[in-house]
BAFI-3210 file (N, C-alpha, C; in Angstrom, 3 decimals, decimal comma, padded with zeros to 6 digits):
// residues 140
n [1|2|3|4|5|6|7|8|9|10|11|12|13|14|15|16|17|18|19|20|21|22|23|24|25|26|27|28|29|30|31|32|33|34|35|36|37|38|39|40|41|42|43|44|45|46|47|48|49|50|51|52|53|54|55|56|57|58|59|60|61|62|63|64|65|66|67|68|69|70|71|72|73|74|75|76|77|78|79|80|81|82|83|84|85|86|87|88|89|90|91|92|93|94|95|96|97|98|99|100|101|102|103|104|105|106|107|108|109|110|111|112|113|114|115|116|117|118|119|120|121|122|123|124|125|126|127|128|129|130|131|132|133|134|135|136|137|138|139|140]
n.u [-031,479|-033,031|-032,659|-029,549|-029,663|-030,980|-028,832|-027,132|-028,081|-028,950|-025,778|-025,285|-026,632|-025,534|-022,858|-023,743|-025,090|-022,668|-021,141|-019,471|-015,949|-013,669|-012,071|-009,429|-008,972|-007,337|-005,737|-002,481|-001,182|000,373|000,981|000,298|-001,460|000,113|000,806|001,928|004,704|005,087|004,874|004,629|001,834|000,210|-001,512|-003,578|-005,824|-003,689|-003,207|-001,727|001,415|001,804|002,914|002,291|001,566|002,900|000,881|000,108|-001,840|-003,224|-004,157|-005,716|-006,387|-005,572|-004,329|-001,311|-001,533|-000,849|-000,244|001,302|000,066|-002,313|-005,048|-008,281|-009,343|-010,716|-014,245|-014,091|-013,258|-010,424|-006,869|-005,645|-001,985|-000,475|003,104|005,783|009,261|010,320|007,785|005,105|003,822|000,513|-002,685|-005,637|-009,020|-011,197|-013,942|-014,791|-017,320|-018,264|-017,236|-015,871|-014,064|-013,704|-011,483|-011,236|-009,143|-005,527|-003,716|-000,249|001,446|004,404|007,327|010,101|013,406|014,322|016,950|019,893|018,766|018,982|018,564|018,956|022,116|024,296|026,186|028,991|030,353|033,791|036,227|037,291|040,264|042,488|043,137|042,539|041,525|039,747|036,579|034,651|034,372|031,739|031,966|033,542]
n.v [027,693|025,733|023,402|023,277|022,717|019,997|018,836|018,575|016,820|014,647|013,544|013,872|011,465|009,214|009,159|008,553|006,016|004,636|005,630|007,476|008,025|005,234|003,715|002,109|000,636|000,198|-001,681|-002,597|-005,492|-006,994|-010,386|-009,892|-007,814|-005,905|-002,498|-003,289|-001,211|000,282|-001,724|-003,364|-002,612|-003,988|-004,308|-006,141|-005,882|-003,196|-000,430|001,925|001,953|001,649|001,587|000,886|003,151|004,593|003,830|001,318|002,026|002,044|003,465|002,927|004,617|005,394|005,463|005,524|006,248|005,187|007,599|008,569|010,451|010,552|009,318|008,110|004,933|002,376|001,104|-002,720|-005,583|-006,583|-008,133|-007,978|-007,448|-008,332|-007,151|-007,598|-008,019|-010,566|-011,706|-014,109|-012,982|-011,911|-012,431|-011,335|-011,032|-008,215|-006,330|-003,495|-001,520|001,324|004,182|004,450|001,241|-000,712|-002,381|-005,078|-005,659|-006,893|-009,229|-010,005|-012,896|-013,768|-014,756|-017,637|-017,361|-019,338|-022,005|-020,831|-018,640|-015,039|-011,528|-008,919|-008,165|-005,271|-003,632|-001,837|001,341|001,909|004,534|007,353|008,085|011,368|013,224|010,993|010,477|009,078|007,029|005,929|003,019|000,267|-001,590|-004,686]
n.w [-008,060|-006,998|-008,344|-007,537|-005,196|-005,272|-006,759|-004,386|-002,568|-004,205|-004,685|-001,743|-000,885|-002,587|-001,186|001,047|000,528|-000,360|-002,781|-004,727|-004,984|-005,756|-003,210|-000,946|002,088|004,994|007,783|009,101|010,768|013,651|015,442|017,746|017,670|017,187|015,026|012,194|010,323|007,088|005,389|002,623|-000,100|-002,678|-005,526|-007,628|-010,429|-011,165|-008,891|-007,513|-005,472|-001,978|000,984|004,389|007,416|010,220|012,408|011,365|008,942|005,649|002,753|-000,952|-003,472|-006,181|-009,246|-011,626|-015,056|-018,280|-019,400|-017,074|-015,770|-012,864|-011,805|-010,893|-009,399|-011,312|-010,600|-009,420|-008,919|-006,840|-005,952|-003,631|-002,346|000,430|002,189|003,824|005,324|007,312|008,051|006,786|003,881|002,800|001,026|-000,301|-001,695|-002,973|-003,333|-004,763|-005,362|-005,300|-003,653|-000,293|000,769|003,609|005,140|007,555|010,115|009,230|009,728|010,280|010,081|011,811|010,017|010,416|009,032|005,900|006,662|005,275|004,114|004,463|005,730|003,326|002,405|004,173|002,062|002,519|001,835|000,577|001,799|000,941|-000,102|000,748|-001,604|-003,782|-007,075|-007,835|-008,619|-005,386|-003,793|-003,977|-001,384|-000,720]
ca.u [-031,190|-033,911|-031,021|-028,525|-030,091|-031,161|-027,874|-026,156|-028,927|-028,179|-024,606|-024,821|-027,221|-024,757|-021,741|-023,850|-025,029|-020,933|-021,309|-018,045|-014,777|-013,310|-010,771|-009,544|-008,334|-007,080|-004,506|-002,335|-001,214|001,290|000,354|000,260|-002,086|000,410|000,561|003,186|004,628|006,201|004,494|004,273|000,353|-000,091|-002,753|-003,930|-005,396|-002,575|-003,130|-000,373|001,972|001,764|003,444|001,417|002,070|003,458|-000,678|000,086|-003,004|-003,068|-005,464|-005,221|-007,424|-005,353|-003,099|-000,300|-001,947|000,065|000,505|002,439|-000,833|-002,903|-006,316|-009,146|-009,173|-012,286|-014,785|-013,829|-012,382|-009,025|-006,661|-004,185|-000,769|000,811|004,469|007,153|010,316|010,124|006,137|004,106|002,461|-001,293|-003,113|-007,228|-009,857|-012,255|-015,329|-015,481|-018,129|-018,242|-017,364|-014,565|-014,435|-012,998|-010,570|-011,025|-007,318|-004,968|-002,808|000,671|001,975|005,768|008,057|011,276|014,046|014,603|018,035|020,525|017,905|019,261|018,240|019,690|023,276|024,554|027,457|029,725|031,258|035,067|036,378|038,197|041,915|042,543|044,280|042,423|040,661|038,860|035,252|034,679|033,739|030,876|033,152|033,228]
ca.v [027,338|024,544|022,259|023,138|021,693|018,878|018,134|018,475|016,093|013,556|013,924|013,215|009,969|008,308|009,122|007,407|004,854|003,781|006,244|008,199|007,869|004,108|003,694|000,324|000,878|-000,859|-001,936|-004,210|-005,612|-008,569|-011,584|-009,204|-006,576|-004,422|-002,095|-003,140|-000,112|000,034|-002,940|-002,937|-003,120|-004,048|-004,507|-006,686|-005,098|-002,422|000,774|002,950|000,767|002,126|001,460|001,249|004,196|004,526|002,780|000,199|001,956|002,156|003,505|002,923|005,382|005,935|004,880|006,131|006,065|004,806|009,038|009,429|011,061|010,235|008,796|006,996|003,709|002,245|-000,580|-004,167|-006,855|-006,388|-008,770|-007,554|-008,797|-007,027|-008,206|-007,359|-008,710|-011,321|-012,147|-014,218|-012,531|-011,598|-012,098|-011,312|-010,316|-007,321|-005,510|-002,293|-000,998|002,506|004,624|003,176|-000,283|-001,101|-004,617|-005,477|-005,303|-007,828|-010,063|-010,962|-013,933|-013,722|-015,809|-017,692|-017,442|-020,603|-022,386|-020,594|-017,571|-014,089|-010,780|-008,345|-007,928|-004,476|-002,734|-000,397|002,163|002,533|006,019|008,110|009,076|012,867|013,116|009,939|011,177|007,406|007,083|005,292|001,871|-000,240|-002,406|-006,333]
ca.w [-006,684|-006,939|-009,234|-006,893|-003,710|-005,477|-006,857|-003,362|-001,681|-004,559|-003,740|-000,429|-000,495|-002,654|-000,131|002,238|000,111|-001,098|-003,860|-005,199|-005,292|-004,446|-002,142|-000,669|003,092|006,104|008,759|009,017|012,329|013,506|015,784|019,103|017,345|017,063|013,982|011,154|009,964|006,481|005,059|001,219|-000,298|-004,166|-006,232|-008,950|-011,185|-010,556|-008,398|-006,655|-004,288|-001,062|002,568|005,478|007,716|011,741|012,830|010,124|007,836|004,067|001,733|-002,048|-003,866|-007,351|-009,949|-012,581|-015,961|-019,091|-019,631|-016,206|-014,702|-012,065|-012,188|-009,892|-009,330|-010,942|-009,668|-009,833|-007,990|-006,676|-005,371|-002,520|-001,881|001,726|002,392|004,511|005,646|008,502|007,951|005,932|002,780|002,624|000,079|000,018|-002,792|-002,232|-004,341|-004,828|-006,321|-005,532|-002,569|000,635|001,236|004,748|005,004|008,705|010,585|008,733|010,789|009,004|010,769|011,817|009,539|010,286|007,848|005,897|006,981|004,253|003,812|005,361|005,225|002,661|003,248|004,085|001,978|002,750|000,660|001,620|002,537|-000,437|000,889|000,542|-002,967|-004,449|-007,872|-008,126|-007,501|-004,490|-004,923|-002,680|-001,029|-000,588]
c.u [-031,725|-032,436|-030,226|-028,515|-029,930|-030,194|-026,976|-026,806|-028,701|-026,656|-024,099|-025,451|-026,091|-023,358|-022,147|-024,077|-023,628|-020,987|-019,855|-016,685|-014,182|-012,209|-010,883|-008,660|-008,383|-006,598|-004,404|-001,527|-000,314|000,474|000,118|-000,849|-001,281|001,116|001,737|003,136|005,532|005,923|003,814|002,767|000,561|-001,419|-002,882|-005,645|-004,400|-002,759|-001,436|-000,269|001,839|002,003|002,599|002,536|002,454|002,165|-000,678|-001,268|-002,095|-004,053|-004,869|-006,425|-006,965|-004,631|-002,396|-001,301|-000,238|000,810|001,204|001,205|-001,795|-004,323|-006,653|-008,758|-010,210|-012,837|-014,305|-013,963|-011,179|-008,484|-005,442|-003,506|-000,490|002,046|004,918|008,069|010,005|008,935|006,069|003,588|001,008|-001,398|-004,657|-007,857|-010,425|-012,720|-015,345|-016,191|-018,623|-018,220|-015,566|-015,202|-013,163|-012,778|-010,844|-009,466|-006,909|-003,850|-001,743|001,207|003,737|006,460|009,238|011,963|014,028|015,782|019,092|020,389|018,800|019,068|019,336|021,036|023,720|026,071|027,874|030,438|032,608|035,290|037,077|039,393|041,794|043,576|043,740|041,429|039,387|037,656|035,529|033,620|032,779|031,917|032,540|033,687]
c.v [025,943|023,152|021,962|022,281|020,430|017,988|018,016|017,353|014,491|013,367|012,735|012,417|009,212|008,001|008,433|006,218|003,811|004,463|007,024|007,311|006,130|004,229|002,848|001,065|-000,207|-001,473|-003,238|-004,550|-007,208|-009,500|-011,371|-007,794|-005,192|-003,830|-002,518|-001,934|-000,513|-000,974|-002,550|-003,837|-002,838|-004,237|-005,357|-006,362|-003,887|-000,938|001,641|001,956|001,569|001,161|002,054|002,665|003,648|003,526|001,573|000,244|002,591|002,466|003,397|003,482|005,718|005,185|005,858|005,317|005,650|006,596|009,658|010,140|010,092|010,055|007,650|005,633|003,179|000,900|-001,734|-004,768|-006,747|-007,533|-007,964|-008,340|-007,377|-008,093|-007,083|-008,321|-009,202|-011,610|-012,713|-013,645|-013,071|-011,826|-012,478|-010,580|-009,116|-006,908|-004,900|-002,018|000,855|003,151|003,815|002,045|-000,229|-002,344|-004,591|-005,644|-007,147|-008,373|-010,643|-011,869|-013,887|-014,747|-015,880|-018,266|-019,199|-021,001|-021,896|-018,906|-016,025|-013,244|-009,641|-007,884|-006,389|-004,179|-001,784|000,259|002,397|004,037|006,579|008,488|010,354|012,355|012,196|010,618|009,828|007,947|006,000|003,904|001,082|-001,634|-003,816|-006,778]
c.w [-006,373|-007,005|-008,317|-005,497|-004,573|-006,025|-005,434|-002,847|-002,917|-004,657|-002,661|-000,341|-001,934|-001,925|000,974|001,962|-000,688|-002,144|-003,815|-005,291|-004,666|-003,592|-001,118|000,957|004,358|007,018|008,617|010,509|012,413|014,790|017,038|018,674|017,569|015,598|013,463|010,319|008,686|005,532|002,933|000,542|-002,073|-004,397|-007,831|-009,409|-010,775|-010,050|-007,801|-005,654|-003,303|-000,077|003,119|006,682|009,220|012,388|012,013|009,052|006,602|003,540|000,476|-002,960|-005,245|-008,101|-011,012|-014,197|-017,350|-019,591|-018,449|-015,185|-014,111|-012,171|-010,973|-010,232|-009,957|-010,217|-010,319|-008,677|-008,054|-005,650|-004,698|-001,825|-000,542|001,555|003,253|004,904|006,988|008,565|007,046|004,968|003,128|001,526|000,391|-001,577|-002,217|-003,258|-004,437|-005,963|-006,086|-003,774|-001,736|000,592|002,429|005,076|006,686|009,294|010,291|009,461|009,786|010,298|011,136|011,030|009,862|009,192|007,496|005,987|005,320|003,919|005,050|004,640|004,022|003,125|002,517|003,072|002,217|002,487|001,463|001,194|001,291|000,420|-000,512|-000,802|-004,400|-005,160|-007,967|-007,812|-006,548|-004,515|-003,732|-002,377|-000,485|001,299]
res [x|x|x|x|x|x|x|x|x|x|x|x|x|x|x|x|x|x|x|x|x|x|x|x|x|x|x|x|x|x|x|x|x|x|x|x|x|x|x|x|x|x|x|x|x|x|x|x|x|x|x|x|x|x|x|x|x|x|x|x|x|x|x|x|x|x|x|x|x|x|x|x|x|x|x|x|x|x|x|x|x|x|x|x|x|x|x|x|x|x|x|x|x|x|x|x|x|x|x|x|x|x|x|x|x|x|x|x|x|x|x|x|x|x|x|x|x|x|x|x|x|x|x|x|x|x|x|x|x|x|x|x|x|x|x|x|x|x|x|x]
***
């Protein structure tokens, strides 16, 4: 019983001291503080991509191993790219060394297109007529 305390009580002073698991988290926010939702977060060295959510937060706590499974993140130095469409790119370092690390709320700047530049253009599949065996083709 002794052990067992004493492993729960070391435990919990490294959860307070940044101890366990890392995990990089943070919001991101446009030039009115209000949340970008949707906003794609990378990593160098390479964790799991993740989109910020409806509050514009993100955590990045894992990655895809070369066997397809899932695995911690460990400590380093990581560099993070955010992007989205119509903003500026982020890019910032950060430390983890063990435990969360919390980014302060990230401001992407609004960008205008450059003269030529437009966003992805929609296609639209035409309609199959009744009878037609074809596949249906994405149309020009």
């Amino acid at each position: 019983m002794r052990s067992v305390l004493l492993g729960l009580v070391a435990t919990l002073g490294l959860i307070g001291c940044g101890g366990g698991p890392i995990a990089i988290m943070g919001r991101v926010v446009d030039h009115q503080g209000t949340p970008v939702q949707k906003a794609e977060v990378v990593t160098e060295p390479q964790t799991d991509l993740v989109v910020t959510n409806s509050g514009g937060y993100f955590v990045l706590r894992q990655k895809i191993n070369e066997r397809g499974e899932t695995e911690a993140i460990p400590q380093g130095v990581y560099r993070i790219h955010v992007r989205k469409f119509g903003f500026e790119d982020l890019n910032f370092q950060v430390k983890a060394e063990g435990g969360p690390v919390k980014v302060t709320d990230l401001m992407m700047k609004p960008r205008t297109p450059d003269i030529g530049e437009a966003a992805p253009e929609v296609l639209k599949e035409e309609e199959r007529t009744q009878g037609d065996t074809s596949v249906p083709t994405i149309g020009i």
